[in-house]
N, C-alpha and C positions, 0 to 999 in steps of 0.2 A: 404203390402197394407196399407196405409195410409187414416186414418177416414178420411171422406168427410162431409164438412158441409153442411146440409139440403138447404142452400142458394147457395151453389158454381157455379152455374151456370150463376147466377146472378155475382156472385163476380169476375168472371176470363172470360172476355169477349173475347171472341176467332175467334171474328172479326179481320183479317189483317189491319194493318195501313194503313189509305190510303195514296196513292203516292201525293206529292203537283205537283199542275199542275206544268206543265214545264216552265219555265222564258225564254224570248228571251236574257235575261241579263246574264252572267256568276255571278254565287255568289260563294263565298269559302263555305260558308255555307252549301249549298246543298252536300259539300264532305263528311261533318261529320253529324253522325244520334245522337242525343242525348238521353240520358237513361229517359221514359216515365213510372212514376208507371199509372197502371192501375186504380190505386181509384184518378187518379189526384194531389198526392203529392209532389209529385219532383217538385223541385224548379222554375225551369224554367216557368211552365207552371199552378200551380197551383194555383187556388182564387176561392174567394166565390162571390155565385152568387148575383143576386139583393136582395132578397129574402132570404136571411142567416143574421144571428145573427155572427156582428164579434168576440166576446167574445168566443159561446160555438162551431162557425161554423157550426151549425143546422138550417135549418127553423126557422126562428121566431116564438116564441108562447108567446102569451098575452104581444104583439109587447109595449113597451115604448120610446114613444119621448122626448131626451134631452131637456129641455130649458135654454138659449134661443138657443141651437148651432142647433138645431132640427133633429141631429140623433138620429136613432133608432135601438134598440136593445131590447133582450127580456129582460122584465121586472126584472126577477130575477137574469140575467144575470149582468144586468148596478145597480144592486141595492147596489151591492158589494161598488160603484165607486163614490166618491166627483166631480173627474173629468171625461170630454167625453173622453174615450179611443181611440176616432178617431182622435180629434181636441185637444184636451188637456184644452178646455175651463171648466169652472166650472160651477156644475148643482146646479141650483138653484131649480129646481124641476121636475120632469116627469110628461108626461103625455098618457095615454090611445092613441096609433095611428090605431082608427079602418080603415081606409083607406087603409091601410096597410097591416093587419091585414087578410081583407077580402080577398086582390089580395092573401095570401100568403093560404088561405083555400080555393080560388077557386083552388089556382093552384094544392095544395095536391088532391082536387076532381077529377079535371080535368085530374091530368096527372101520382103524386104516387099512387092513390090506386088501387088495382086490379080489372079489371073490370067485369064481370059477363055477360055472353052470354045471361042467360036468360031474362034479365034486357029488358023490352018490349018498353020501351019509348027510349032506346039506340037504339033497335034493327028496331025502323019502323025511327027513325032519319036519314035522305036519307043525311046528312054530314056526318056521320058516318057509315065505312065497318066496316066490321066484323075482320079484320087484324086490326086494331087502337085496337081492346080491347088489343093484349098483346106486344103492343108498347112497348120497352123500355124508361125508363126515361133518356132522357138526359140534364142533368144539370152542371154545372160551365165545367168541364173536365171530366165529372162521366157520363157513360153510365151502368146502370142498370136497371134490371127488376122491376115489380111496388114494389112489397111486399118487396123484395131485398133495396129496395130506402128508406123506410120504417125505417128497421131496423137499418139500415145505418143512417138515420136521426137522430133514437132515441141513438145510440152509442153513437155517437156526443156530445148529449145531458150529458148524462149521465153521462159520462166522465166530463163534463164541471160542475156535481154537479147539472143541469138542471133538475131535478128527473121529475116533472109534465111535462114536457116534452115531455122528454122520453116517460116516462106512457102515453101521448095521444098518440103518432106515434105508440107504441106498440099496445095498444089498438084497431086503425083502422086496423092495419096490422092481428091482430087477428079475428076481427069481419069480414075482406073480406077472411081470410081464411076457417072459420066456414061457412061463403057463400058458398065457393067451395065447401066444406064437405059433403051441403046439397045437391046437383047438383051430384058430382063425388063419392060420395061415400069417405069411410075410406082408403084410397091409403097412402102406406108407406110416399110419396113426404110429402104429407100435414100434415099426423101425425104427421109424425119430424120436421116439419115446426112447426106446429100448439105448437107443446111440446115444442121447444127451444124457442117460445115468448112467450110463459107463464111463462117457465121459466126466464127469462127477467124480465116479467112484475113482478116476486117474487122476485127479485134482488131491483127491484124498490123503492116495500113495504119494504122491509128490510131496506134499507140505509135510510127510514123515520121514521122508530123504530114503521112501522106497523107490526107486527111481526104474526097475526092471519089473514090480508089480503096476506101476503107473505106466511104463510101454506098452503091458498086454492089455492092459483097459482101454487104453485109445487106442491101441490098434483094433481090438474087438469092434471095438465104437466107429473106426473107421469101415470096418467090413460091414457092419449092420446100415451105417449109413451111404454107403456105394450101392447099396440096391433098389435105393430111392432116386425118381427121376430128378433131374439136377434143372430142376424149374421153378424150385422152391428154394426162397431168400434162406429162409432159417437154416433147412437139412444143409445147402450148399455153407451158410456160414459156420454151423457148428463143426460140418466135416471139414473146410480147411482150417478150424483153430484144433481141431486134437489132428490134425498132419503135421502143426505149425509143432504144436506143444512135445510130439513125439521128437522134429527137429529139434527141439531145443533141446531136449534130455540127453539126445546123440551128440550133437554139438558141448554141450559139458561135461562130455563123457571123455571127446575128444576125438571121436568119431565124424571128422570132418565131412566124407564121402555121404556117409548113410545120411549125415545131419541135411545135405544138399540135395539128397534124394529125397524125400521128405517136404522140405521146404518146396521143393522145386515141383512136386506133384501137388503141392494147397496151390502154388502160382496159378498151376493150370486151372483149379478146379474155380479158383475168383476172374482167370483170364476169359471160362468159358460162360459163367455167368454172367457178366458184363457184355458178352456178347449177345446174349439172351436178351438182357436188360440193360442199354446202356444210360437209360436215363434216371438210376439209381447212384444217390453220390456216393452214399457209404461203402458199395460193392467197389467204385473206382478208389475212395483211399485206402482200403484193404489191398485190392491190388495194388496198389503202388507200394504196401506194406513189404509185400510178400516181395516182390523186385529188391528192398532193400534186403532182407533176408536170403536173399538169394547171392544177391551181387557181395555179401559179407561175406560169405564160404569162400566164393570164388577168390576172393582176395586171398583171403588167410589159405587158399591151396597153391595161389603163387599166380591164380588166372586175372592178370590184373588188367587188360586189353575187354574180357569179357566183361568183369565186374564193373567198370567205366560205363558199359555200352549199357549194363542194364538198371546202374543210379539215373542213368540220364534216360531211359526209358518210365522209370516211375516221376521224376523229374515233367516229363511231356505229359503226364496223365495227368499231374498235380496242376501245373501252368492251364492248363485247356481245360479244367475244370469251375463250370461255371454256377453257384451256390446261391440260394434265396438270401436276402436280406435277414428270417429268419431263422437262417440257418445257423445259427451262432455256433454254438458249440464243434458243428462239422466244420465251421473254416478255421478258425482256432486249431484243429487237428489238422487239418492240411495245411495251415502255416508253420506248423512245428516240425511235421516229415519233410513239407519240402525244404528247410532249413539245414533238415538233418542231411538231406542225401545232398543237397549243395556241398554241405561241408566237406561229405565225404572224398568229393572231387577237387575240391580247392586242396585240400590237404594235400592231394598229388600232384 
């Protein structure tokens, strides 16, 4: 069984392609189908919509007009750039395109965010059924769900170094799932929803060197995802990488204890899935991750009888781990940790 992401349904459209009407023309074309990714990346077929930032491919946010060439792009995006990345002309200056701007936050209103049944001025809105609230978004070649559209946006972002961004599409994607929350109740769908944007949104803070904004996000992230039964691959992997990640922020803080406290509760949380599941490899080279993380505290606090016992405990998980022929990529990772944690004991 293979973890499932909280969004997958969104992500993996499972609508048939539709037929193109029939031509009274023979084309050679109609003989061959060509290979369509589902997020709209394949060559052939993929662009950004009106409404995207060429640079990070995101929604525009806090939209900036070239002059004199007068394209637009986000702000921090083009800010990188002497010249217009579109036209090759040279910027003499930007400027604020709230015009812009605005069509691009009706359309998130309008058409990404998730809508809310209980929402009373939607609901006596005689243009508006009750099927339009969980519409799919469809944009450039992209057919996704609202919140799915969302996180999608801010990846975009994020990746492009876009950080504010990102952190606002996360942001609304979080505050319409906390809507549902209050409506539906604490339902596994939304928790692990709810936990992998926050977690996000602690990714965020970190890559801005806000480092006590990025603690409360995964910590929140971790509270949302403790309430979920710990029988699922994903909820259990996401929650020990933001304990993992909280460790680390403690850890370069210089918060040894806290950083070990931390660490030491994702150990449990990969120990106890693996027990659940032991015939999952990726679950055992995480655990034997979390042992190195663990057994590193222990050193650097002078426990160094303890930290031996527990390299050589992820050590025993690596050795007795036995991997497909195709499993390329996973033994490659476990010949790298177990390398590492040998070292760590040769060294002493």
């Amino acid at each position: 069984m293979r973890p499932v992401c909280p969004f997958v349904k969104a992500a993996r459209p499972a609508e048939p392609i539709k037929k193109e009407k029939e031509s009274s023309a023979p084309s050679s074309a109609a003989a061959t189908v060509s290979p369509k990714c589902p997020l709209g990346y394949d060559s052939q077929t993929f662009k950004l919509g009106p409404l995207s930032c060429m640079i990070c491919q995101a929604l525009l946010f806090d939209s900036a007009k070239c002059v004199p060439c007068s394209h637009s792009f986000c702000k921090v995006c083009v800010s990188r750039f002497k010249d217009c990345p579109l036209c090759g002309a040279d910027i003499e200056k930007t400027e604020p395109n709230s015009e812009l701007q605005g069509l691009v936050d009706r359309f998130i209103e309008g058409h990404a965010r998730i809508k809310r049944s209980h929402n009373a001025e939607e609901e006596t809105n005689t243009n508006t059924n009750s099927e339009s609230h969980n519409k799919r978004v469809i944009y450039e070649d992209v057919s996704l769900e609202r919140g799915a559209f969302l996180v999608q946006q801010a990846m975009r972002a994020f990746r492009a170094q876009n950080i504010e961004s990102a952190k606002s599409r996360l942001s609304l994607c979080a505050e319409d799932i906390r809507g549902q929350l209050e409506t539906m109740g604490n339902t596994s769908e939304l928790c692990s929803q709810l936990g992998a944007v926050l977690g996000m949104l602690g990714d965020c803070c970190r890559a801005t060197g806000d480092a006590s904004s990025a603690v409360n996000y995964f910590e929140e992230s971790v509270e949302f995802l403790s309430k979920l039964p710990g029988n699922d691959q994903e909820i259990t992997h996401t929650l020990s990488i933001s304990l993992n990640k909280i460790g680390d922020l403690k850890y370069y803080d210089g918060d040894l204890q806290a950083a070990r406290s931390y660490y030491f509760k994702s150990l449990n949380v990969r120990r106890d899935a693996v027990k659940h599941d032991p015939n999952v490899p990726s679950q055992i080279l995480d655990l034997a991750v979390s042992f190195a993380k663990v057994a590193d505290v222990d050193r650097s606090l002078g426990n160094e009888d303890v930290a031996i016992n527990e390299f050589q405990e992820g050590i025993k998980l690596l050795e007795s781990l036995t991997l497909k022929s195709e499993d390329t990529g996973l033994e490659q990772r476990r010949l790298s940790v177990l390398e590492f944690l040998k070292n760590q004991i040769v060294e002493k």
